[in-house]
C-alpha positions in Angstrom: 0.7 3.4 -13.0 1.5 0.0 -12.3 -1.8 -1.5 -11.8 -2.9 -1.2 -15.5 0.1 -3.2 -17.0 -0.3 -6.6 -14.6 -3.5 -6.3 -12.6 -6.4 -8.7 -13.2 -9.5 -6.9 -15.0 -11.5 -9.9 -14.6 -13.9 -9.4 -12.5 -14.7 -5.6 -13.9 -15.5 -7.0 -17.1 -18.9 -8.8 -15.4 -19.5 -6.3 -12.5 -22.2 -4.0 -14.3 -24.2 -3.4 -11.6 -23.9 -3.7 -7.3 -20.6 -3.3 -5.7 -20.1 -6.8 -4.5 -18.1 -9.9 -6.4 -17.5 -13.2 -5.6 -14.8 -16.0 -6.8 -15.4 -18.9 -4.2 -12.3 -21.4 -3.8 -12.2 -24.6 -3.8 -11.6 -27.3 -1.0 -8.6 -29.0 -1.2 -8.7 -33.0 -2.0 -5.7 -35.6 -1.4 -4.7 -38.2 -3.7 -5.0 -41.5 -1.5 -3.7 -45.2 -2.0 -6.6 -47.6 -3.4 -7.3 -51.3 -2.0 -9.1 -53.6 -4.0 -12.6 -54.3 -2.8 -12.0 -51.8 -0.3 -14.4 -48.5 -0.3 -12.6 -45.3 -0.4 -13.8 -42.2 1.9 -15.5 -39.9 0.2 -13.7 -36.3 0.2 -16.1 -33.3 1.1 -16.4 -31.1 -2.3 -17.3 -28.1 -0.9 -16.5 -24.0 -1.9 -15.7 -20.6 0.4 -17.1 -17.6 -0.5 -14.6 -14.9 -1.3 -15.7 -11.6 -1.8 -14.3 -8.4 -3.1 -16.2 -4.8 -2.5 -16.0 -2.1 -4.9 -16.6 0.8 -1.8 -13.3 3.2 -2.7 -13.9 6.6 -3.4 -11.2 8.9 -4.2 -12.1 12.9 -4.7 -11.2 16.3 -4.2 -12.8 19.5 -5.0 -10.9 22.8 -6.5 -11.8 25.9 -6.7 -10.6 28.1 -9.7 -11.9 31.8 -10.1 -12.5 33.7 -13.3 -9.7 36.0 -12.8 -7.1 33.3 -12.4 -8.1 32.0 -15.8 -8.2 35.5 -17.3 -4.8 36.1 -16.1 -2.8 33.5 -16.0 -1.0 32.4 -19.4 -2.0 29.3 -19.4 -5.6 27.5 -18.6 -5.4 26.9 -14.9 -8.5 24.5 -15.1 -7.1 22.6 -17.5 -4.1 22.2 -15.6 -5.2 21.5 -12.5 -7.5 18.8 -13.6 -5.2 17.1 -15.3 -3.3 17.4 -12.5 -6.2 15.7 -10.3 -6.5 13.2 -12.9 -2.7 11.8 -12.1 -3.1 11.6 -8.7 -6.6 10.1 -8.8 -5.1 7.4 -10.7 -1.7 6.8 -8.5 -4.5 6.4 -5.6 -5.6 3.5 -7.4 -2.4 2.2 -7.7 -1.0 2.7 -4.0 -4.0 0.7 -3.0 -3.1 -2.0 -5.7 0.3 -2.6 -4.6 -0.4 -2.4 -0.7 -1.7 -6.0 -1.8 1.8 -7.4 -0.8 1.2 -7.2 2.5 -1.7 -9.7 1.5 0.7 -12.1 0.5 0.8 -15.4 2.1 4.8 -15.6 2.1 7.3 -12.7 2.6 10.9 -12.3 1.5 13.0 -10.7 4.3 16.9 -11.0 5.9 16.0 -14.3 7.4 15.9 -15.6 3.7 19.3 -14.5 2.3 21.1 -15.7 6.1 20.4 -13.2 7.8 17.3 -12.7 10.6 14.3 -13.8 9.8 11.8 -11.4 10.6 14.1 -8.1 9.8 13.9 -6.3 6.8 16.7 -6.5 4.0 19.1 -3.9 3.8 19.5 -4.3 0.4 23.3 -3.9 -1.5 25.0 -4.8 -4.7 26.4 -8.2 -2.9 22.9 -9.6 -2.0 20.6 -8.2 -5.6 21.1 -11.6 -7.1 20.3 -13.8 -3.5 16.6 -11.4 -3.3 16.0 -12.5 -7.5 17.2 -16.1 -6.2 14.8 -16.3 -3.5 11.6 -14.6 -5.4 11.9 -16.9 -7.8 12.6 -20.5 -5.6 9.3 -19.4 -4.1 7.5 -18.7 -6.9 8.8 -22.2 -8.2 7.6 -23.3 -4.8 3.7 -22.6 -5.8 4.0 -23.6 -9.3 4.0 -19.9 -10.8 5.0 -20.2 -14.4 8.5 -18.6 -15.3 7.0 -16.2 -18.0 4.0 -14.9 -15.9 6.2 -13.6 -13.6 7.0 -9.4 -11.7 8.8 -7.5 -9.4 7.7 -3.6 -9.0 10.6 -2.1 -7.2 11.4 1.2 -5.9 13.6 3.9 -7.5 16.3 3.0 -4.3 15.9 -0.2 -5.0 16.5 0.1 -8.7 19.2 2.3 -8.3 20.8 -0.7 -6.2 20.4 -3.1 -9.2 21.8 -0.6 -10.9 25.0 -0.6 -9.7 24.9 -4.2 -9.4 24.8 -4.2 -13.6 27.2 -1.8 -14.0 24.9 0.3 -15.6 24.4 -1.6 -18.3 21.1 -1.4 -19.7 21.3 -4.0 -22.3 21.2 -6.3 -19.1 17.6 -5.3 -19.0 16.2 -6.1 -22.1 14.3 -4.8 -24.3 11.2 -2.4 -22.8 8.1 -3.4 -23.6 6.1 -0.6 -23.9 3.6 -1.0 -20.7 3.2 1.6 -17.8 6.0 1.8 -16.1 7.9 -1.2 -17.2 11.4 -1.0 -17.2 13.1 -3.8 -18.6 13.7 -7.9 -17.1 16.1 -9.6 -14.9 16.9 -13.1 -13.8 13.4 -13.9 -15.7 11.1 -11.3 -13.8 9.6 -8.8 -15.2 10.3 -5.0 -14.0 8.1 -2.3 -12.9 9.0 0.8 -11.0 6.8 2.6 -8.8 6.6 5.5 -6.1 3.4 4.1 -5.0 4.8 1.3 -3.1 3.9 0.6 0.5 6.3 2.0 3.6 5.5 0.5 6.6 7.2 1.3 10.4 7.0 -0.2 14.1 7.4 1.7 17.1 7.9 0.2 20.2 7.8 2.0 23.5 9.5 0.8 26.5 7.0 2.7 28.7 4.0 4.9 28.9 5.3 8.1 26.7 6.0 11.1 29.3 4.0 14.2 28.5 4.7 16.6 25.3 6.3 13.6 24.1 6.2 13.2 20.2 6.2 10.6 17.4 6.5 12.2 13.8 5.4 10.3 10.5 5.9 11.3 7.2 5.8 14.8 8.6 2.8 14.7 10.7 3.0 15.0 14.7 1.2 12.8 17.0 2.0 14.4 21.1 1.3 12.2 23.9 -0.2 14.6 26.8 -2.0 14.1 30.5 -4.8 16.0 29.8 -6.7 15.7 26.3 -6.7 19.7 25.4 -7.4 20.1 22.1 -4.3 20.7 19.9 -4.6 18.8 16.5 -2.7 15.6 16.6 -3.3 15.0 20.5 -3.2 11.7 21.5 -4.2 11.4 25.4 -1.9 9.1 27.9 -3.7 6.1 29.4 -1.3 5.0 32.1 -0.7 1.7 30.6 1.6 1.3 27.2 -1.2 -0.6 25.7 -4.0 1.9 26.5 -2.1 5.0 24.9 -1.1 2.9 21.9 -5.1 2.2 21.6 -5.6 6.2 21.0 -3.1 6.1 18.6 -4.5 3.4 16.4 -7.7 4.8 17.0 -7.1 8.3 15.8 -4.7 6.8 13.3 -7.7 3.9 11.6 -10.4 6.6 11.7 -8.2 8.5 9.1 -6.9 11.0 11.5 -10.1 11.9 12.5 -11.3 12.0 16.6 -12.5 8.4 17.2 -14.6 9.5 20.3 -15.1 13.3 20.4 -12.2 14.2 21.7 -11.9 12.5 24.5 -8.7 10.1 23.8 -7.1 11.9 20.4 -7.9 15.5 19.0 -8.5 15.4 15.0 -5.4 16.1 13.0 -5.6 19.3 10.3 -7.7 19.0 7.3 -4.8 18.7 5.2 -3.0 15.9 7.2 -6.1 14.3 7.6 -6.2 13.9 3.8 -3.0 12.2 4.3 -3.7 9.9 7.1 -6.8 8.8 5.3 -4.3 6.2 3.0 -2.4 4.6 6.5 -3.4 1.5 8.4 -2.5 1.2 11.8 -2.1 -2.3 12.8 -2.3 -2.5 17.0 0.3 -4.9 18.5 -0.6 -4.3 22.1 3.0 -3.6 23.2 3.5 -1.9 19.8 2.4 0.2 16.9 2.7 -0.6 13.1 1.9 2.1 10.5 1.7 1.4 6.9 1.3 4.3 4.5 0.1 3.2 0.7 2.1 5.1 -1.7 4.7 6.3 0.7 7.5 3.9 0.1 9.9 5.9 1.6 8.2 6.5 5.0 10.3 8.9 7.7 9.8 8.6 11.7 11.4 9.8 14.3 10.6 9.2 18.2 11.2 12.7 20.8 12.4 10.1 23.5 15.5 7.9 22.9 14.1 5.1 24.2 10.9 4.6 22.7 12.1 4.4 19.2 11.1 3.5 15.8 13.0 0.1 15.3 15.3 0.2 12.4 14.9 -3.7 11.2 11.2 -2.8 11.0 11.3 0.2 8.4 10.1 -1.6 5.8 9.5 -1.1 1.9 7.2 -3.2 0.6 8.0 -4.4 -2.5 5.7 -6.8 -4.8 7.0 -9.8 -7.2 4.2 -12.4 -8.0 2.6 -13.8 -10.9 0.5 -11.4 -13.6 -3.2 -10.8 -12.9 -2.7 -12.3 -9.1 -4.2 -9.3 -8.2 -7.6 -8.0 -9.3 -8.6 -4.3 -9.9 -12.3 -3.3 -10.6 -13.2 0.4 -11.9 -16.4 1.3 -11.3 -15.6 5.1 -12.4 -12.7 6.1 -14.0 -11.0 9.3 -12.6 -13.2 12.0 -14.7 -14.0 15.7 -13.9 -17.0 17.3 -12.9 -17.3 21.1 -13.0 -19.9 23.8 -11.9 -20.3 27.5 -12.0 -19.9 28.9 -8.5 -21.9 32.2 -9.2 -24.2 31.1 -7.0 -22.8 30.9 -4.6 -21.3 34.6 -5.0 -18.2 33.5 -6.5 -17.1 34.2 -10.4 -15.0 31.1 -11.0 -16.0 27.1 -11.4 -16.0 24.1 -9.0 -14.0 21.7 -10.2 -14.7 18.0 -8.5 -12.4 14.7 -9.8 -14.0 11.2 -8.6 -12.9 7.9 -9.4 -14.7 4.6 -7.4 -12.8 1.6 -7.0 -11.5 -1.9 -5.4 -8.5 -3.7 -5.4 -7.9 -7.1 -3.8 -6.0 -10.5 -4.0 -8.6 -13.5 -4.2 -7.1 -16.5 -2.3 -5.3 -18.3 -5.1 -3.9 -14.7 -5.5 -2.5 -14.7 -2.2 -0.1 -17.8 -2.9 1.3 -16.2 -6.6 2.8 -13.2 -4.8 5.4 -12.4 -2.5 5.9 -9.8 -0.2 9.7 -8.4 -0.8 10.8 -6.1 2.5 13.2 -4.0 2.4 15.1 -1.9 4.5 14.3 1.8 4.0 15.9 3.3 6.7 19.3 2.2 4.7 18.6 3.9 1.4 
C-alpha cells in the first residue's frame, strides 16, 4: 500500500475523539512599495476553515461453516481474513491516491506538444518530457527536490522500463518502504494497482432502446419503459435527462436513486463495485472515475455514442511527501461470532476499517495530476 510510505499522519496523531478536523489557511498578503510619511493599507489577516471528515467505512461479512474448517487442509478462517485484511487496506489506498484528481494542476498531451486537454499516450520517446514537466511544476510551487513522488502504474512502469533498457541500477537503490521501487530524474517511485481510471462518454443523441454502455464489466441498458432488469437506466427524451439517470444510479453506488422509477438497482455484487466510482455529470456528457481500477474498460453498443479515446485516463500522482493526509480511526481488524444461533454450525466473520483521506489546500498545490492514456497500454 502506497498510502503508508508518503501520506501525511498528522492529523491522526490529535484526532482522538469526533470525526471532524480542521487546518484553516491562510489569506494571502502582497509585498507593496513603501513611501515615506505615507500610510500603507492595511492587509486583511484573516483564515478559511478547511475541514476533513473521517466518515469511511469499509466492511464485509463472511460466512465460514464448521465443516469447511474440518475439511479443508488448511484454516479457511484464517485465510480468508487475512485475505479481507489486504483488501480492506488497498480500500484505503484507492481512496488515497484518487487525491490526484484534487490536484490544482494536471500533466496531460497539451504539456509535452501535444493537445492540451487529451491524455498522454505514453512511449519510450516522451518518459523523460512527463519527469521533465512533473518536476518544472513542482519547481513552479516551490516543492523541495528531495520531498518529492511519482506512484505509477505497472503499464506505465513497464514503459520506463524499456526506456532504461532494463537496467535497474538506473533506479537506485530501494528503500525498503511499501511499494517503493527505486528513483528517477529525482522522484521517488511507487507502484500501485490502486490508482484511479477514469472515462467520458459522450453521446451524440438520446441512446435508442436496448442500447448498452459496459464499465469494468458491469452493464448499464438504456430502455423506453423502466421494467425492472438490474442495471436499467430509463430514456428521458433529452441527452441530458438520460445522462441524469445515469449519474444518479451511478453516485447512489449503483443503488435506485428514486425507487425505480428512472434506474433499476444493479446486483448486490456490482453494487459492491459501483460503491468506489464517482460519476461526474457534464450535461452533454458522462465522466466515470473508478478508485483502484487504473485500468478501466468501456465499450459503447452504438458506434456513435462512444467512449472517447483521449479521455481514457490513468490517473497517476507525483507531488510532494505528506501533501496528502490519511486519518485511521480503525485499522482493518476482524470480528468473529458463532452463528449457532442462528441455526448455522460455522462463524461470522466481519472485517471493518473507518477512515478519511484528503488533500488540505496547501496540499492541493504540491501535487500533480499525471494522465495517461489507458486505452494505449
Amino acid at each position: 500500500d502506497v498510502f503508508r510510505s508518503i501520506a501525511s499522519f498528522e492529523e491522526q496523531a490529535i484526532l482522538h475523539d469526533g470525526q471532524k478536523v480542521d487546518r484553516p489557511y491562510r489569506s494571502d498578503i502582497v509585498v507593496e512599495n513603501y513611501t515615506k510619511g505615507t500610510a500603507l493599507t492595511a492587509q486583511d489577516l484573516t483564515a478559511t476553515s478547511d475541514t476533513l471528515t473521517v466518515n469511511t467505512i469499509k466492511a464485509l461479512l463472511m460466512y465460514v461453516d464448521n465443516v469447511d474448517k474440518i475439511q479443508n487442509k488448511y484454516s479457511a478462517v484464517n485465510l480468508w481474513a487475512d485475505e479481507a485484511g489486504r483488501r480492506l487496506s488497498n480500500s484505503i489506498d484507492a481512496w488515497f491516491l484518487y487525491q490526484a484528481l484534487n490536484a490544482n494542476d494536471t500533466i496531460d498531451d497539451g504539456d509535452i506538444g501535444g493537445s492540451a486537454g487529451n491524455a498522454i499516450t505514453a512511449a519510450t520517446g516522451n518518459v523523460l518530457n512527463v519527469f521533465g514537466k512533473i518536476n518544472m511544476k513542482l519547481d513552479v510551487n516551490n516543492v523541495p527536490r528531495n520531498e518529492r513522488n511519482f506512484v505509477i502504474s505497472p503499464q506505465f512502469f513497464d514503459i520506463l522500463w524499456q526506456y532504461i533498457a532494463g537496467k535497474a541500477s538506473l533506479l537506485g537503490d530501494k528503500t525498503g518502504k511499501n511499494a517503493n521501487i527505486g528513483r528517477f530524474a529525482g522522484l521517488e517511485l511507487y507502484m500501485s494497482n490502486n490508482l484511479t481510471g477514469s472515462a467520458r462518454w459522450i453521446p451524440v443523441d438520446d441512446p435508442t432502446n436496448a442500447a448498452t454502455i459496459t464499465i469494468q464489466g458491469i452493464t448499464f441498458t438504456f430502455v423506453s419503459s423502466i421494467g425492472s432488469t438490474a442495471g436499467n437506466v430509463l430514456i428521458s427524451g433529452t441527452v441530458a435527462g438520460t445522462i441524469d439517470n445515469l449519474v444518479a444510479l451511478i453516485n447512489n453506488g449503483g443503488a435506485t436513486s428514486d425507487s425505480g422509477v428512472s434506474n433499476v438497482s444493479l446486483s448486490a455484487a456490482n453494487q459492491r463495485v459501483v460503491q468506489d466510482w464517482v460519476a461526474v455529470d457534464g450535461t452533454t456528457y458522462i465522466e466515470v472515475r473508478a478508485k483502484g481500477a487504473s485500468y478501466l474498460t468501456v465499450t459503447s453498443s452504438e458506434s456513435a455514442d462512444v467512449w472517447t479515446a483521449a479521455t481514457q485516463i490513468q490517473h497517476l500522482l507525483a507531488g510532494r511527501d505528506k501533501a496528502i493526509d490519511a486519518v485511521i480511526q480503525k485499522n482493518p481488524a476482524v470480528e468473529t461470532a458463532s452463528t449457532v444461533s442462528a441455526g448455522k454450525s460455522g462463524l461470522n466473520i466481519l472485517p471493518l476499517t473507518l477512515f478519511a483521506t484528503g488533500v488540505f489546500n496547501q496540499g492541493k498545490n504540491e501535487i500533480l495530476d499525471v494522465q495517461l492514456r489507458s486505452d494505449a497500454y
